[in-house]
Every structure is written in C-alpha cells, then in structure tokens.
BAPALUM-60751 format. One record per residue (C-alpha): residue number from 1; residue in three letters; x, y, z. Coordinates in Angstrom, 1 decimal, padded with zeros to 4 digits. Example, Ala and Ser with C-alpha at 12.3 -4.5 7.8 and 13.67 -1.06 7.14 Angstrom:
% residues 2
R  resi  resn  c1  c2  c3
R  1  Ala  012.3  -004.5  007.8
R  2  Ser  013.7  -001.1  007.1
***
This chain:
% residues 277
R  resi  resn  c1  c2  c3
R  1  Unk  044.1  099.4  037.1
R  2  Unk  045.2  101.2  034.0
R  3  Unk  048.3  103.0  034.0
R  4  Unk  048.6  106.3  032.5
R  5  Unk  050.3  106.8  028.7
R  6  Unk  052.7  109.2  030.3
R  7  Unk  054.2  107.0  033.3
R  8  Unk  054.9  104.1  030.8
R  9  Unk  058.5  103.4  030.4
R  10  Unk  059.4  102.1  026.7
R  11  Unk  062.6  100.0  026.6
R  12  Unk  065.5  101.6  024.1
R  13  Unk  064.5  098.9  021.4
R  14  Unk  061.0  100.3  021.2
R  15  Unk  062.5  104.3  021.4
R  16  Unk  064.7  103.1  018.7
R  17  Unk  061.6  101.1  016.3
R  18  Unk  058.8  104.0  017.3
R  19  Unk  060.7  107.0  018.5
R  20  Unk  058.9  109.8  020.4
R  21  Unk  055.5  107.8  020.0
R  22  Unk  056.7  104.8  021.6
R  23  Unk  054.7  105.6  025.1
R  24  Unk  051.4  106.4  023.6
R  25  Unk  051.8  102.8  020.8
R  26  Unk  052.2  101.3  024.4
R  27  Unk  048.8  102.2  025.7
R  28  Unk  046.8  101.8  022.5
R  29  Unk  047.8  098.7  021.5
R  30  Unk  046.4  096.6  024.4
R  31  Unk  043.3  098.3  024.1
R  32  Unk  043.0  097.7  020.4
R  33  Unk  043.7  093.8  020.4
R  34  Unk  041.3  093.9  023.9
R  35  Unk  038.2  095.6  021.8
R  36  Unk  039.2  093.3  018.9
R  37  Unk  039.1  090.6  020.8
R  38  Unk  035.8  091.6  022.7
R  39  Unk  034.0  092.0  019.4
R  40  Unk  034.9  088.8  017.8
R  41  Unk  033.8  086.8  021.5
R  42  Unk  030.5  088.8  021.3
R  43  Unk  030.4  087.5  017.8
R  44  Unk  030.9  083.9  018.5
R  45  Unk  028.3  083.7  021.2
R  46  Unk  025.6  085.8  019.0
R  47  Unk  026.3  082.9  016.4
R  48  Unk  025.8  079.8  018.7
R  49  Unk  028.4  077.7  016.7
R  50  Unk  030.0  075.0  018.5
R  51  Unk  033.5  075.7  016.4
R  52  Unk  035.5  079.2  016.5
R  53  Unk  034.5  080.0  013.0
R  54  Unk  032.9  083.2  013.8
R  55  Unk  035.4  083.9  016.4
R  56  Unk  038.3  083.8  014.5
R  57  Unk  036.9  085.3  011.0
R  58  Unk  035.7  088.4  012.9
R  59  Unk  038.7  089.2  015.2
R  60  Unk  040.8  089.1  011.5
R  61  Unk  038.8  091.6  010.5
R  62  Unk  038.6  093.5  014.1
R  63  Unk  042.1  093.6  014.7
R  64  Unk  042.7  095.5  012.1
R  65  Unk  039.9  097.7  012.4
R  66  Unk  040.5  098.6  015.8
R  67  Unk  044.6  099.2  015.6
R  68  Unk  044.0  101.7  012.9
R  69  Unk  040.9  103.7  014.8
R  70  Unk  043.4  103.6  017.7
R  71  Unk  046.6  104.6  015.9
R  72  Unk  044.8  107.5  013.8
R  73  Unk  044.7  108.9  016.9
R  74  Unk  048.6  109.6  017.8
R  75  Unk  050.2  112.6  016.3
R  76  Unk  053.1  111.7  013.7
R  77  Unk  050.8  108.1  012.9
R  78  Unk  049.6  107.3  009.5
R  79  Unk  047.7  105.1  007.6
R  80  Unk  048.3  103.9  004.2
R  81  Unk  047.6  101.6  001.4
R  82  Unk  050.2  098.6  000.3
R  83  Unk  051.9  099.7  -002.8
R  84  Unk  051.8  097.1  -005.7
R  85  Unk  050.5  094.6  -003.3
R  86  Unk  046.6  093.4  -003.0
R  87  Unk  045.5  094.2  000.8
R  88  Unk  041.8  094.9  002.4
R  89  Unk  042.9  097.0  005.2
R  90  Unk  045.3  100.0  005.6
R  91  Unk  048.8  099.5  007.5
R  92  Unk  049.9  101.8  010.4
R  93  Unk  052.7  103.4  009.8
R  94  Unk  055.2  105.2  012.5
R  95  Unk  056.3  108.4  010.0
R  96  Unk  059.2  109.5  011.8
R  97  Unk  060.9  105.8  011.7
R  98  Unk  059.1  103.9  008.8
R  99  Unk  058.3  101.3  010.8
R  100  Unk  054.8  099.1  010.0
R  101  Unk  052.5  098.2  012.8
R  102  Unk  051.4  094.6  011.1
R  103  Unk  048.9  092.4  014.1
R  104  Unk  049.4  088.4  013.9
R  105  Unk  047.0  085.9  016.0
R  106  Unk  050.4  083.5  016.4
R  107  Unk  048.2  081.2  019.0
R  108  Unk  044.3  080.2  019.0
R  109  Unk  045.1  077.4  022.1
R  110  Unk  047.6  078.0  024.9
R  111  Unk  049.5  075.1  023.9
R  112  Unk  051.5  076.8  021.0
R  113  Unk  054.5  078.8  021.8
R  114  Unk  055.1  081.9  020.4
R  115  Unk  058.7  080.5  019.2
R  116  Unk  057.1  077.9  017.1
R  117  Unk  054.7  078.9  015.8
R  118  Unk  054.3  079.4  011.8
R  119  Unk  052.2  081.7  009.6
R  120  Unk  049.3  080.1  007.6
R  121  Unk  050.1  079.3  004.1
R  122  Unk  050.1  079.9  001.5
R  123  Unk  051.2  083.3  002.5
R  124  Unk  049.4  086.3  001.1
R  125  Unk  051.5  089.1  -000.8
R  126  Unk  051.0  091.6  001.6
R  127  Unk  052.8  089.3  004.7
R  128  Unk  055.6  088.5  002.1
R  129  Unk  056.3  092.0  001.5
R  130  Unk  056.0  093.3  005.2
R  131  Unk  058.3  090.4  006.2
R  132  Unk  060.6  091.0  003.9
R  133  Unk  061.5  094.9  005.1
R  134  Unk  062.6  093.3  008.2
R  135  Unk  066.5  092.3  008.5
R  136  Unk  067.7  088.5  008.0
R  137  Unk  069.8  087.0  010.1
R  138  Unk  073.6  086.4  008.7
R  139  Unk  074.5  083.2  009.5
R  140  Unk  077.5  083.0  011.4
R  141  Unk  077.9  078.9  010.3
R  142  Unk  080.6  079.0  007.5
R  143  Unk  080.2  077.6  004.4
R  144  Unk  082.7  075.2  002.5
R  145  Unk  084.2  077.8  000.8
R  146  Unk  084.6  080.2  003.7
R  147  Unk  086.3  077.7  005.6
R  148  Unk  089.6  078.9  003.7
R  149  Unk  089.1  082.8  004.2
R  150  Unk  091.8  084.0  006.6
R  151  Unk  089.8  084.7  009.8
R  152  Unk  090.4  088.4  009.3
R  153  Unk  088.7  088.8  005.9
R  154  Unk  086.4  086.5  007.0
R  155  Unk  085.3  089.3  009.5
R  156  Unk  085.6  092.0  007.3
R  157  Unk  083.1  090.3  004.6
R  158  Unk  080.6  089.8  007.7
R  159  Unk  081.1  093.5  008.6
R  160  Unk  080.4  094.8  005.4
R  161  Unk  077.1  092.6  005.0
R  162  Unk  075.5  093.1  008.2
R  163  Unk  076.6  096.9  007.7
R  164  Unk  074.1  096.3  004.0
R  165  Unk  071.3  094.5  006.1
R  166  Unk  071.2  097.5  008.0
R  167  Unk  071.0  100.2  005.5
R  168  Unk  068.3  098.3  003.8
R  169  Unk  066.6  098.2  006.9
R  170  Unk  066.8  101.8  007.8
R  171  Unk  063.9  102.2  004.2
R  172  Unk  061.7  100.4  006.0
R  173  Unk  060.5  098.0  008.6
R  174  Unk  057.7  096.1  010.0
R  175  Unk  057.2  095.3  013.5
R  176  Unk  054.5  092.3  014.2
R  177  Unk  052.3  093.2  017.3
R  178  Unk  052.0  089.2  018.1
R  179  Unk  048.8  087.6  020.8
R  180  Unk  047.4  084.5  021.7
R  181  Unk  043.7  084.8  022.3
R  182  Unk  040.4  082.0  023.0
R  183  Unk  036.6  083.3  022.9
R  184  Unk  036.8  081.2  026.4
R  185  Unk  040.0  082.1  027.6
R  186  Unk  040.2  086.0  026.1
R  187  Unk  043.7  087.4  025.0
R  188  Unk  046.8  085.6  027.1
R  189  Unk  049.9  086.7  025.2
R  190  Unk  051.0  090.2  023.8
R  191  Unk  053.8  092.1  022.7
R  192  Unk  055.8  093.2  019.9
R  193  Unk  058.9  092.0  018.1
R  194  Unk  060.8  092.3  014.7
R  195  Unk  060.1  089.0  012.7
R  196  Unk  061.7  087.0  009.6
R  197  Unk  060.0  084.8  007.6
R  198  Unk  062.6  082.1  007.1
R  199  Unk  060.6  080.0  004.5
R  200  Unk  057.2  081.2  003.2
R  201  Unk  056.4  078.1  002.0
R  202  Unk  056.6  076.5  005.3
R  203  Unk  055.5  079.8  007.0
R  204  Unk  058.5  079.7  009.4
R  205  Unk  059.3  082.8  010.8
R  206  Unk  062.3  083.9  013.7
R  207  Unk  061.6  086.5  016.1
R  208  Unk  064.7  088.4  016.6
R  209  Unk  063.2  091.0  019.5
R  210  Unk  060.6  090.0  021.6
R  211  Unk  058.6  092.6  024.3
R  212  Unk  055.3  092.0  026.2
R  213  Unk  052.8  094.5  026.0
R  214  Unk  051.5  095.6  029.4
R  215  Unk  048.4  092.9  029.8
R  216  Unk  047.1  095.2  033.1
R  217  Unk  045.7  097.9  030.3
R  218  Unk  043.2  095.3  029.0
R  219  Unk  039.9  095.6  030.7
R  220  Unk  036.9  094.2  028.9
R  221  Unk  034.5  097.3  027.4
R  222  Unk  031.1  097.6  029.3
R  223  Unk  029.5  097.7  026.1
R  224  Unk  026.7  096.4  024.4
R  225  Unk  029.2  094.8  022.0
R  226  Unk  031.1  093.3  024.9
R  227  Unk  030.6  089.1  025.9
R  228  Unk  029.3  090.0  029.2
R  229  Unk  027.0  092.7  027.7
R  230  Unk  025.4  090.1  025.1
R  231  Unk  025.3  087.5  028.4
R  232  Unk  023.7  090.3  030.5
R  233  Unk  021.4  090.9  027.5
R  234  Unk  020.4  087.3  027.1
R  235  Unk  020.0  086.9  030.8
R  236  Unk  018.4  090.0  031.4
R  237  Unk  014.6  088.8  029.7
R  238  Unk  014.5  085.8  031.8
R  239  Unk  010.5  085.8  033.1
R  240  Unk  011.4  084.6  036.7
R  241  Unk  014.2  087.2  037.3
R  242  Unk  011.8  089.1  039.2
R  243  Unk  010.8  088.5  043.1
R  244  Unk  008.3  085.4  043.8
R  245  Unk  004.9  087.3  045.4
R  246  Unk  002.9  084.5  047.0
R  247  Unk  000.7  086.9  048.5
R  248  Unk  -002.2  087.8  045.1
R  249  Unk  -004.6  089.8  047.9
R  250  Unk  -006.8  086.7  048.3
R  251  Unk  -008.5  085.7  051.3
R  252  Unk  -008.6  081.3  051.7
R  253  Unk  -012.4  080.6  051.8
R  254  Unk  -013.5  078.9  055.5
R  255  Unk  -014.2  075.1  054.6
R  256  Unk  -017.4  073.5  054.8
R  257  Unk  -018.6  072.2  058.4
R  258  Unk  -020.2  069.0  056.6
R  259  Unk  -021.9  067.6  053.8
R  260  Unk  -025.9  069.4  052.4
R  261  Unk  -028.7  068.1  054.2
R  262  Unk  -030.2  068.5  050.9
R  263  Unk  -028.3  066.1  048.6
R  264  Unk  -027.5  062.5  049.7
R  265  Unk  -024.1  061.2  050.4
R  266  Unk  -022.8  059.2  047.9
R  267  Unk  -020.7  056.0  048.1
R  268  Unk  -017.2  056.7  046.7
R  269  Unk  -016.5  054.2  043.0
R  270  Unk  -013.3  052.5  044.0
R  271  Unk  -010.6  054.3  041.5
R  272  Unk  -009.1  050.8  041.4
R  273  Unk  -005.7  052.5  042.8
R  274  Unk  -005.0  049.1  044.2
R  275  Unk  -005.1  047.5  040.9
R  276  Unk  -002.2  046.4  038.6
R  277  Unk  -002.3  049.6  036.6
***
C-alpha cells in the first residue's frame, strides 16, 4: 500500500540536503527508479537475449529519463545542463539547497554490497565533477609531521579545515540516489546518501550518509510497457486459451448391422504385424 507524500516523515539529514521538498523527493523517487526499472525488464524480455545487455543499457538511459519527468514535477525543482562538462541528460537540481539528484546502479547481483562497491572506470567527466562538490573526509590519522604539533594547534588546524570543507560545500552538492536492481529479481536496494570518490582511477567511492528509500511505494505499472504487460501480451494469443467444445452439433452415425449381401467378403492380407519389422 502506498503511503501518501504528506504522512512521510524525512529524517533531519534529508530536511537539511532537500529542505521543504524533502517529503515530496521521498515519494517520487521510488517511483522513478520502479518505472525505470519496469521499462528496461520489458526491454530485456522484448529482446530475448540470454545476457542483460538490453537490460542494463536501457535502465541507464531510463533512470534518467524518469527522475527528471518525476522531479519536473515538484515546485522549487529544476533541471539543468552540466556546465563545461560533456553530459546526455539534464541533472535535478534542489534550488533552494544546490543540491544534485545524480542516480547510480551500485549493484546488478545481490551479492555486492553497497559499501564496496566501485564506480565503472574510466570515470566520465560528469561523475568526476558531481563527486567532487561533495565534502572529503579529513583524515583524523596524523602525519609524520603532525606528530610534533602540540595537541591544541593540532585541533585548531583540524577546525579550521573542516570549517573550509564546509563552506565549499555549502556552493554546491550532489547527493547519489543509489539501487540494486535484476530484470529477474527487480529493484532490491534504495536510498540516498552523500558520496566521495576516493580514487577515480580505481572508482572507489565512501558513502558518508546512507538512508533507504521507502521500498513499499514501488508497485510495478499495469502498463503495456510493464514485464507482466509484455508476458500478458505474449500469453494472451495463445490458440488453446479458449474453452475445449467437444460437442460440433454432430450426431454419431448408427453402425452397420453386417456386411452387403451384394459384395463378397473378403479374406483379410495378413499386415505381417507379427513379423520382425
């Protein structure tokens, strides 16, 4: 059962990324990735390939699609082009915060965990530059040469750079609406989180705030675009769907009483059934 934009709840990390549109990201989301998701599984079974191929190069281009139908929607949402960077699609942006809606497929098999898992690489521009608006860590391991910082200044120096992470970050930020989906198994993990990239060439990344997405909204479309549509489709022309009628309005003919006095009986030829055929 779906639950209503309006009683959703959004935790004070998702007030704080999306402000007053928080609630209604929380209820179009699921249904975006869903559609996207429903689309790219009535793709793959229209293409009768044995590998995902189809699967996975139309949800790339669905997930996108859908997310920004979706978020046009929602008062104080925009949509805009990458500046100075290559990118097919438009990104979502929350005005009021400057925060970037990006989607990532971080699983295609239930086996890999959200925590390890890496971006493809070689990385395009566009992820580089989305990933980079989002705040680094600072490593609290010292270094040789902090080792001799009186504890005090040492503080003060981490102060002061966390302090600049933070003011960088408040230009700009992405947050990575994250899922795990199979054609088979359909969408199994989803939420939202702020990511670093840690190495691009490697394409780790750390997720420093992790939220599911309310799964219960996800209802597969009773559409023609739908999986069960197109199996309802292929199903539907089947010749003996329809009720077996034995009964054609004929009427057995009475068998003969016996052979024609007018034509002689013959001896039967022996078919040779008894032979070694």
């Amino acid at each position: 059962m779906s639950n209503p934009v309006s009683e959703m709840n959004p935790s004070p990390w998702a007030r704080e990324r999306f402000g007053d549109v928080a609630g209604a990201l929380l209820g179009v989301l699921p249904a975006a990735i869903q559609q996207a998701h429903c689309l790219a599984s009535a793709a793959h079974l229209s293409s009768e390939l044995t590998s995902n191929d189809a699967y996975g190069s139309t949800l790339h281009v669905t997930q996108n699609e859908e997310l920004l139908k979706r978020a046009r929607e929602i008062p104080g949402v925009v949509t805009r082009k990458p500046v100075d960077v290559r990118s097919r699609f438009e990104l979502v942006v929350v005005e009021a915060t400057a925060v970037v809606l990006y989607p990532w497929r971080f699983a295609t098999d239930r086996k890999t965990q959200r925590e390890s898992a890496r971006m493809r690489t070689p990385m395009s521009d566009v992820r580089k530059a989305l990933l980079a608006l989002t705040p680094r860590r600072v490593d609290p391991q010292l270094t040789l040469e902090q080792a001799d910082i009186d504890p005090v200044e040492l503080d003060a120096q981490y102060a002061d750079e966390q302090a600049l992470i933070e003011q960088l970050a408040s230009r700009g930020r992405v947050v990575v609406v994250g899922y795990g989906s199979t054609p088979a198994g359909g969408v199994f993990e989803l939420g939202w989180g702020d990511v670093e990239l840690v190495d691009d060439e490697t394409g780790t990344v750390f997720w420093h705030t992790w939220e599911l997405l309310p799964m219960m909204d996800m209802v597969a479309p009773q559409t023609a675009t739908g999986p069960r549509a197109v199996r309802e489709q292929v199903r539907a022309g089947r010749f003996d769907d329809a009720p077996l009628n034995d009964d054609l309005g004929l009427t057995p003919r009475a068998p003969l009483s016996g052979v024609p006095t007018s034509e002689a009986v013959r001896p039967r030829a022996d078919a040779g059934i008894h032979g070694s055929e």
